[in-house]
N, C-alpha and C positions, 0 to 999 in steps of 0.2 A: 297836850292841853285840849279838852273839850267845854264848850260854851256851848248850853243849850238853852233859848230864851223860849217860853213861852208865856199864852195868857193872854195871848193878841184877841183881834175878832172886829166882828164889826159893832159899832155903836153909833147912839145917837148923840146927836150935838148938844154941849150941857152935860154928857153923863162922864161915866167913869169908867175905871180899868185897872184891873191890879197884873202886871208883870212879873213872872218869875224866870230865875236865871239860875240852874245847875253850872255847876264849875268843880273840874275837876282835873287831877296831872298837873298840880303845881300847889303852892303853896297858897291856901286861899285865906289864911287867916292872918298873914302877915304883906298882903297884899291891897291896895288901894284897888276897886274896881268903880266902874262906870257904864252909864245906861248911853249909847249912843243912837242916833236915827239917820235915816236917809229916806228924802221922800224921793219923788219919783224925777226925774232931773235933775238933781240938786244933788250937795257934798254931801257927806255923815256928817253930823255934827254930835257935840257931846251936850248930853242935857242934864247929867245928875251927876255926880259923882260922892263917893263916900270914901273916909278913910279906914287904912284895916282895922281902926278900934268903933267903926261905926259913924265917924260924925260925917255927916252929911253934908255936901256942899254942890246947891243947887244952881244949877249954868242954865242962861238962854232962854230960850221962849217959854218954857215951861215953870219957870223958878215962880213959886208963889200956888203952884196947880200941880203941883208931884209931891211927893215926899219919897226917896230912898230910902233901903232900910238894907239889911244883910245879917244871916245866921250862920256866923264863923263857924257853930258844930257842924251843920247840913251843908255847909258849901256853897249858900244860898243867897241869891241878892235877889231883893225888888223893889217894885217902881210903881207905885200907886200916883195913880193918873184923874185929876178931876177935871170939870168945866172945859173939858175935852173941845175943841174948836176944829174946825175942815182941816185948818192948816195942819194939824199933828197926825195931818193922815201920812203913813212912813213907814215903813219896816224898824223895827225895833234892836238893837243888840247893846249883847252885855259884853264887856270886855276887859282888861285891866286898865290903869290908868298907870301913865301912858297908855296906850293901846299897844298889844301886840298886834304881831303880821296876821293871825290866827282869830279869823273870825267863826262865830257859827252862820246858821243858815234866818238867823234871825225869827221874828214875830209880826206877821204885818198886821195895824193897826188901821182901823179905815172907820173914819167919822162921817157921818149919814146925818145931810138935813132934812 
């Protein structure tokens, strides 16, 4: 299984960010995936999630400011990020839902007043 999230960077407060997620070594179109974070002391949390036919189902701080999406041909999930705030500064990653053990190396995101 490899999980490669990028699209991180730095931005400014108010703006935006689109995340992508290669996935590959399993079955990715009959698979529920999810965008999770960890800021810096703190747990991961789950903040997007989608099912394998696409629908979306948006978790946590961010629900109302993301929108999930996924390209079952390319293997592809992302995470469009608006109205971006400090707090959503975090390392980024994609994962299955549930999560497996098998993380990648994530995207860190970091928001600038």
């Amino acid at each position: 299984v490899q999980l490669q999230a990028s699209g991180g960077g730095l931005v400014q407060l108010g703006g935006s960010l689109r995340l992508s997620c290669r996935a590959s070594g399993f079955d990715f179109s009959t698979t529920d995936m999810g965008w999770y974070r960890q800021a810096l002391g703190k747990q991961r949390e789950l903040v997007a999630r989608t099912t394998s036919a696409g629908v979306a189902i948006p978790r946590g701080s961010l629900k109302g400011r993301s929108t999930i999406s996924r390209d079952n041909r390319l293997g592809m999930v992302f995470l469009q990020m608006n109205s971006l705030k400090s707090e959503d500064t975090a390392v980024y990653y994609c994962n299955t839902w549930p999560s497996s053990s098998l993380w990648g190396q994530g995207t860190q995101v970091t928001v600038s007043s």
